[in-house]
DSSP file (Angstrom, degrees, kcal/mol; ACC not computed):
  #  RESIDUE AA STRUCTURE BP1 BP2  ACC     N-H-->O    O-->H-N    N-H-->O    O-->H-N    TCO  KAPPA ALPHA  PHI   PSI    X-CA   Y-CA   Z-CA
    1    1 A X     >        0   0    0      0, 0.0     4,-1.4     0, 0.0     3,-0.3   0.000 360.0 360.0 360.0 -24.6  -62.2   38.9  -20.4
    2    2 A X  H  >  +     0   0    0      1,-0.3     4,-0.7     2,-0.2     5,-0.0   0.629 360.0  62.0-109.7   5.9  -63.7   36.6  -22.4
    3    3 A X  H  > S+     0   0    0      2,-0.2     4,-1.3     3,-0.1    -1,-0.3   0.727  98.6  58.6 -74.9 -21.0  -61.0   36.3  -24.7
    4    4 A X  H >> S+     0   0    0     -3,-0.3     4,-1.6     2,-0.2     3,-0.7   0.977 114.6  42.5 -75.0 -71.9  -59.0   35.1  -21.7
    5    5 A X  H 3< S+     0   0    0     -4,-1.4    -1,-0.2     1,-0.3    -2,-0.2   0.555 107.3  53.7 -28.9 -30.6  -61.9   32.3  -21.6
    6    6 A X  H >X S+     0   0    0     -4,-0.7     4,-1.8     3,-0.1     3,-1.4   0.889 112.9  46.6 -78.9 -49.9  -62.2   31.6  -25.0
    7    7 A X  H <X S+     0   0    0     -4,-1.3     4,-1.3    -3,-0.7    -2,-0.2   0.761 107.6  50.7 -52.3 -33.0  -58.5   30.9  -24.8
    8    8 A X  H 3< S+     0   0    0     -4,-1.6    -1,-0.3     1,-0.2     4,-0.1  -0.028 110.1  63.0 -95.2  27.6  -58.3   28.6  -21.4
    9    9 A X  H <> S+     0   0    0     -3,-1.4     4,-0.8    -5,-0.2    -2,-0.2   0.723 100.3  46.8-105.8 -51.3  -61.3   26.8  -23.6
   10   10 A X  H  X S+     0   0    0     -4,-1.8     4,-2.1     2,-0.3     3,-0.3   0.738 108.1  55.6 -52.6 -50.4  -58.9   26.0  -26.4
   11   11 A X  H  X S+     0   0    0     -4,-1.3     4,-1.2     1,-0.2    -1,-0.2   0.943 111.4  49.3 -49.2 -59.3  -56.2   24.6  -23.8
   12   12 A X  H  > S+     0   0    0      1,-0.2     4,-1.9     2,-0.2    -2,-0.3   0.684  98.6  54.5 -54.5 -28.0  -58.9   22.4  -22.7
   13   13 A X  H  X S+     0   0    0     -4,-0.8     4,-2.8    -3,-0.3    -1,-0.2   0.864 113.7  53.3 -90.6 -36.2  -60.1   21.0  -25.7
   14   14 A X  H  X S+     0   0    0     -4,-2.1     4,-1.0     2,-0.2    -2,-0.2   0.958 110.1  48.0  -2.6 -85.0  -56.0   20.2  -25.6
   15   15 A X  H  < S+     0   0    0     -4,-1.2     3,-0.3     2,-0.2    -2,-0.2   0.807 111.7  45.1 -47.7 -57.6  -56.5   18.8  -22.6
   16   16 A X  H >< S+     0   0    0     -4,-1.9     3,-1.7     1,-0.2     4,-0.3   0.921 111.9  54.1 -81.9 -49.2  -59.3   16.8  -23.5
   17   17 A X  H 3< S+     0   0    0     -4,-2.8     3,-0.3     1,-0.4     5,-0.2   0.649  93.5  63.6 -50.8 -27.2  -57.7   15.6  -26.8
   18   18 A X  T 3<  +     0   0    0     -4,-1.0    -1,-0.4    -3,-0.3    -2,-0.1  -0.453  67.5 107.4-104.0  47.7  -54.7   14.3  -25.8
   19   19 A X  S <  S+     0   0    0     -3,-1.7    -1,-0.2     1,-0.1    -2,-0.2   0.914  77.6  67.7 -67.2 -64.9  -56.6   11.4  -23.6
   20   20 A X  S    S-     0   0    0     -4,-0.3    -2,-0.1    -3,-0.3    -1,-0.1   0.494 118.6-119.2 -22.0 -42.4  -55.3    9.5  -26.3
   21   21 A X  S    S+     0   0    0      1,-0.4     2,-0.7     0, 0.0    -1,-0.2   0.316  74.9 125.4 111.2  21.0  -51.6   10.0  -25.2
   22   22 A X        -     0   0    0     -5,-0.2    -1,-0.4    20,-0.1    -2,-0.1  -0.897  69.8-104.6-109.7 141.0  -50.8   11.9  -28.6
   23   23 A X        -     0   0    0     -2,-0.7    18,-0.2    -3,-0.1     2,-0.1  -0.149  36.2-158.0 -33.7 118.6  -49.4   15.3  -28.5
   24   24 A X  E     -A   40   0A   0     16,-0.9    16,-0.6   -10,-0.1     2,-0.3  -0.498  11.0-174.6-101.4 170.2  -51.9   17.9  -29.3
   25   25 A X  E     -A   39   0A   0     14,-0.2     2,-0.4    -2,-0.1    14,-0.2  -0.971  10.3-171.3-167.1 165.2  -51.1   21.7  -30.6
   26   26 A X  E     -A   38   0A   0     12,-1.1    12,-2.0    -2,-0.3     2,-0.3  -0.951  16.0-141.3-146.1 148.9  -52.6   24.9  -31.4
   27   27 A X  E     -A   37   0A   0     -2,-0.4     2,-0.4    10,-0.2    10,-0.2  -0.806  13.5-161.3-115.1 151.6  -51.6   28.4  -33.1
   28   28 A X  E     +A   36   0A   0      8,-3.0     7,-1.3    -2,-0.3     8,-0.8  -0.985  27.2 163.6-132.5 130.3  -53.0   31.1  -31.6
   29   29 A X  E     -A   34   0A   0     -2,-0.4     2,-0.5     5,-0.2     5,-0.2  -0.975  30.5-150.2-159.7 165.1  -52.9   34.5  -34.2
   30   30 A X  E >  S-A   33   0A   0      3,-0.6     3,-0.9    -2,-0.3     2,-0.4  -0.959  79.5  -2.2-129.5 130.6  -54.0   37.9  -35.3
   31   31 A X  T 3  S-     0   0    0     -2,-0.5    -1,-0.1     1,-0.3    -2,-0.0  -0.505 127.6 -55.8 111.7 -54.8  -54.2   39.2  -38.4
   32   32 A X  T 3  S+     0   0    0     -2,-0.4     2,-1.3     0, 0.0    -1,-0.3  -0.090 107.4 121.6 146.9 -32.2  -52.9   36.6  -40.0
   33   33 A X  E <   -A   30   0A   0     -3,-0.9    -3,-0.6     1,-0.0    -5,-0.1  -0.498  61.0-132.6 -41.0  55.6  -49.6   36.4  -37.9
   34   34 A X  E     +A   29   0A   0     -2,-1.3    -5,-0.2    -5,-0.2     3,-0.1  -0.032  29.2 176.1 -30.4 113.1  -48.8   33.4  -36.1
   35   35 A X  E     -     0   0A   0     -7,-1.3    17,-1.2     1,-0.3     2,-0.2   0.565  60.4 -24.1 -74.9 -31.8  -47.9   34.7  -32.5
   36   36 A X  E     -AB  28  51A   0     -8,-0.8    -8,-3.0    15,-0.3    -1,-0.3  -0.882  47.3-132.6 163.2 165.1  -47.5   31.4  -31.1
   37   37 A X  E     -AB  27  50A   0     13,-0.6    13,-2.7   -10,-0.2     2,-0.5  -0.989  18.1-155.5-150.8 131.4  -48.2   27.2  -30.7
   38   38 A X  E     -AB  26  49A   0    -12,-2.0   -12,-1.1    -2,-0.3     2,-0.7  -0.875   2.5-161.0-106.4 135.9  -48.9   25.4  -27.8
   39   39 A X  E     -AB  25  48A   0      9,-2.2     9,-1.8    -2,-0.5     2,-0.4  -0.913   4.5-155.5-112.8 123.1  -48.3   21.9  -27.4
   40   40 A X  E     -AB  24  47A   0     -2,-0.7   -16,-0.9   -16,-0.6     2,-0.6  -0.705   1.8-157.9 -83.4 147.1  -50.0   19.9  -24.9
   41   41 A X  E   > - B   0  46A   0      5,-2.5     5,-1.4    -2,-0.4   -19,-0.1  -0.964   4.3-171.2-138.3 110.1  -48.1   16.3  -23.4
   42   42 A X  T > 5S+     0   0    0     -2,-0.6     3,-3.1     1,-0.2    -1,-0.2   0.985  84.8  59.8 -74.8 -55.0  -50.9   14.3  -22.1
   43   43 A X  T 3 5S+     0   0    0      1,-0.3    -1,-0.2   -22,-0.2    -2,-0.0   0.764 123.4  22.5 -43.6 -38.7  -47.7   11.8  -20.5
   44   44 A X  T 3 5S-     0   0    0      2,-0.1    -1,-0.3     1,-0.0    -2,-0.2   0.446 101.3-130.3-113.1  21.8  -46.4   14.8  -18.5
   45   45 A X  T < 5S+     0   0    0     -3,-3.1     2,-0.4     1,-0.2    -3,-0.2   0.712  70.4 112.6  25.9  32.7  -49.5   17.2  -18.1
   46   46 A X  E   < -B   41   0A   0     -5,-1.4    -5,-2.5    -4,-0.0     2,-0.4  -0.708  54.2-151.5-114.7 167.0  -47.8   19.7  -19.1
   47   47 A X  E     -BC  40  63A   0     16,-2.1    16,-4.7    -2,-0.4     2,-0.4  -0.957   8.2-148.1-138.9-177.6  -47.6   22.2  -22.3
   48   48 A X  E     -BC  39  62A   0     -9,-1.8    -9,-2.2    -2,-0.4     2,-0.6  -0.982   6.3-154.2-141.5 122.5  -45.2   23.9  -23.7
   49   49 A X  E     -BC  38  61A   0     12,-6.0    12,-1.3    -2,-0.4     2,-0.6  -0.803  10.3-159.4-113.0 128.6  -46.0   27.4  -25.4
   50   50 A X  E     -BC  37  60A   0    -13,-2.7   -13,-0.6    -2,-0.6     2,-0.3  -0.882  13.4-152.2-111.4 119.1  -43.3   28.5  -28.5
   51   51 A X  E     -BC  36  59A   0      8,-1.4     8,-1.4    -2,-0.6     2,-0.3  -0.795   1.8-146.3 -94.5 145.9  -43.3   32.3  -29.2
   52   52 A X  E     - C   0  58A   0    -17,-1.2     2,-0.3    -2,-0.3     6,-0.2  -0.831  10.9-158.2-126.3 151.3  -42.6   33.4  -32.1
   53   53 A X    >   -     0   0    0      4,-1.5     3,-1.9    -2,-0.3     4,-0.2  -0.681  45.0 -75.4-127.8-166.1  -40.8   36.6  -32.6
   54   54 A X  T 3  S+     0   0    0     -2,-0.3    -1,-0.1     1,-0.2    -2,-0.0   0.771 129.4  48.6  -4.6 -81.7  -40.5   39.2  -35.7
   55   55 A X  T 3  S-     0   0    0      1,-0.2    -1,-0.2    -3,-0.0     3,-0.1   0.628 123.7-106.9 -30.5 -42.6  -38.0   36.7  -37.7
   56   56 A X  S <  S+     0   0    0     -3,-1.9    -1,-0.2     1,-0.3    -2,-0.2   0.025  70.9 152.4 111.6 -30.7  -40.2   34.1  -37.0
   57   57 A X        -     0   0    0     -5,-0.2    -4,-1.5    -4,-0.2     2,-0.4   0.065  31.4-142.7 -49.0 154.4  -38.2   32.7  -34.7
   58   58 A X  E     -C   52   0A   0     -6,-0.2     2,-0.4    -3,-0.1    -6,-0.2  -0.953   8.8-166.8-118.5 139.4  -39.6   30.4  -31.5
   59   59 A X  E     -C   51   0A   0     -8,-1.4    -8,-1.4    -2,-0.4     2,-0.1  -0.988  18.5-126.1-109.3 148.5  -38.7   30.2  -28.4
   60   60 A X  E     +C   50   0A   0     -2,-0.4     2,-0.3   -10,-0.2   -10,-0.2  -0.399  27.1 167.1 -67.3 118.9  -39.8   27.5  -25.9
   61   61 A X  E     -C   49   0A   0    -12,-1.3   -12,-6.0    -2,-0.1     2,-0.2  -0.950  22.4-147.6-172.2 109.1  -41.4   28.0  -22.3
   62   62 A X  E     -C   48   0A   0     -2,-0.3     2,-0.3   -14,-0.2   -14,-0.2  -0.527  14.2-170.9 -95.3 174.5  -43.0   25.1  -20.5
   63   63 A X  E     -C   47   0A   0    -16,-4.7   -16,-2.1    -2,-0.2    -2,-0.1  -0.957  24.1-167.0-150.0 137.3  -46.2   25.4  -17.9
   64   64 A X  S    S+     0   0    0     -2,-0.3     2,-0.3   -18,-0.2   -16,-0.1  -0.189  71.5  68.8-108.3  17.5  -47.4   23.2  -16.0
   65   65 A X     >  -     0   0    0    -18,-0.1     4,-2.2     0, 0.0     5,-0.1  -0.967  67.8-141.8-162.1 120.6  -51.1   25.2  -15.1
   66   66 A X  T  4 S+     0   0    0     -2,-0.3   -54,-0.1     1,-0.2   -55,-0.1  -0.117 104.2  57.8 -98.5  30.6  -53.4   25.4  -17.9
   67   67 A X  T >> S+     0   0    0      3,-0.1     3,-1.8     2,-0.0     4,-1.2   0.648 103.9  47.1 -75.3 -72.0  -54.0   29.1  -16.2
   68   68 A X  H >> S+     0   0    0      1,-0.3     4,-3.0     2,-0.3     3,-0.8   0.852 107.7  55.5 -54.4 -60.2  -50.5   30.3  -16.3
   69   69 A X  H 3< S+     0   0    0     -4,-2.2     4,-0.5     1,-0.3    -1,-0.3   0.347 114.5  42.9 -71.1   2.4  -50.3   29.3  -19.9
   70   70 A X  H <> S+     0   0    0     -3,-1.8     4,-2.4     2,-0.1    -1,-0.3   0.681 106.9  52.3 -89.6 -46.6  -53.6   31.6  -20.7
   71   71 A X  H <X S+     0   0    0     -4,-1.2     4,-2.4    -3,-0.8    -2,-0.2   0.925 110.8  51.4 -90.4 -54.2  -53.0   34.2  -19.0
   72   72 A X  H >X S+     0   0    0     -4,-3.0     4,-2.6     2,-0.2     3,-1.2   0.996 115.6  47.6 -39.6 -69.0  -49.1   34.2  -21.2
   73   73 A X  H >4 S+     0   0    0     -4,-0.5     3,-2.4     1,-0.3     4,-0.3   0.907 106.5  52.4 -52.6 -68.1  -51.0   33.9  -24.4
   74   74 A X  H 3X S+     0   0    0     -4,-2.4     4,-1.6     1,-0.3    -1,-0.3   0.703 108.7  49.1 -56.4  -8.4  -53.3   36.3  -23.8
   75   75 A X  H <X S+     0   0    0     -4,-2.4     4,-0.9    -3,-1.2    -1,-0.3   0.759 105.2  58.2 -65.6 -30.2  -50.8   38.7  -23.1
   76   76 A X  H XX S+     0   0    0     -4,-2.6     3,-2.3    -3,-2.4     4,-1.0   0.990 113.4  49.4 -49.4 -94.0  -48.9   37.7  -26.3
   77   77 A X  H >> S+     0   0    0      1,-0.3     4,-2.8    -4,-0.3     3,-1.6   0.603 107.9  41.0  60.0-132.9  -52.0   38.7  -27.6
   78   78 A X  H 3X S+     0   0    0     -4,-1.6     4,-1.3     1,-0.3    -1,-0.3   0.697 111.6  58.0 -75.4 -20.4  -53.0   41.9  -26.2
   79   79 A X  H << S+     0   0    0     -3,-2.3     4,-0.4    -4,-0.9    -1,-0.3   0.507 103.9  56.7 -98.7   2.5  -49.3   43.3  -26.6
   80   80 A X  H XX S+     0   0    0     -3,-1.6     4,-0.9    -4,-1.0     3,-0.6   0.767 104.3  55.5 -89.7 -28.9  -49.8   42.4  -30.5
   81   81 A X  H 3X S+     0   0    0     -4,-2.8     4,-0.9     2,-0.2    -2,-0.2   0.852 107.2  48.2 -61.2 -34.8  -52.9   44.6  -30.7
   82   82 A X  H 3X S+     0   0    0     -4,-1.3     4,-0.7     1,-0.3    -1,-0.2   0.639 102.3  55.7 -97.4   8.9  -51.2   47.2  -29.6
   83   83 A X  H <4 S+     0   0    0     -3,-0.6    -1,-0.3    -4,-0.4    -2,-0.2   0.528 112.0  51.7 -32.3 -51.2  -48.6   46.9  -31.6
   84   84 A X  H  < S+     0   0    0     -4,-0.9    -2,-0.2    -3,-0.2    -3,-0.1   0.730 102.7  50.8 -60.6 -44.0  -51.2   47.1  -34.2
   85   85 A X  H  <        0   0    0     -4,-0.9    -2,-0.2     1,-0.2    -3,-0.1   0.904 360.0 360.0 -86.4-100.6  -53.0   49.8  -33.5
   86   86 A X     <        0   0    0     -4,-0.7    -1,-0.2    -5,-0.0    -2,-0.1   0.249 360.0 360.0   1.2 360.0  -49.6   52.2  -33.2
């Protein structure tokens, strides 16, 4: 659980960062593996989380609930650990 927290901390500081009205971003990874990058858009309150997959390849999936978009990542996440472990 308090990786789910640690994460919806990160969005905030996001959140908080883009007062400015510039686009903010984060990688979230394990191992070394970028997993994903979230971009926050203080103009629309929204973000937008890019997954990344084997290849490297991203695809795009916006959120509008700095929940929703936590809850996604940590699941990203926890289904690379176990991936890891296996």
């Amino acid at each position: 659980m308090s990786q789910l927290v640690g994460i919806v901390q990160r969005l905030k500081s996001l959140q908080e960062g883009g007062e400015q009205g510039e686009v903010q971003q984060r990688l979230f990874e394990l191992n070394g593996k970028t997993l994903c990058q979230v971009k926050y858009f203080p103009n629309k309150d929204t973000f937008e989380l890019e997954v990344y997959d084997k290849d490297g390849k991203g695809s795009k999936y916006p959120f509008d609930d700095i929940d929703m978009t936590a809850i996604e990542i940590f699941e990203l996440l926890q289904e690379a650990k176990q991936e890891a472990q296996e």
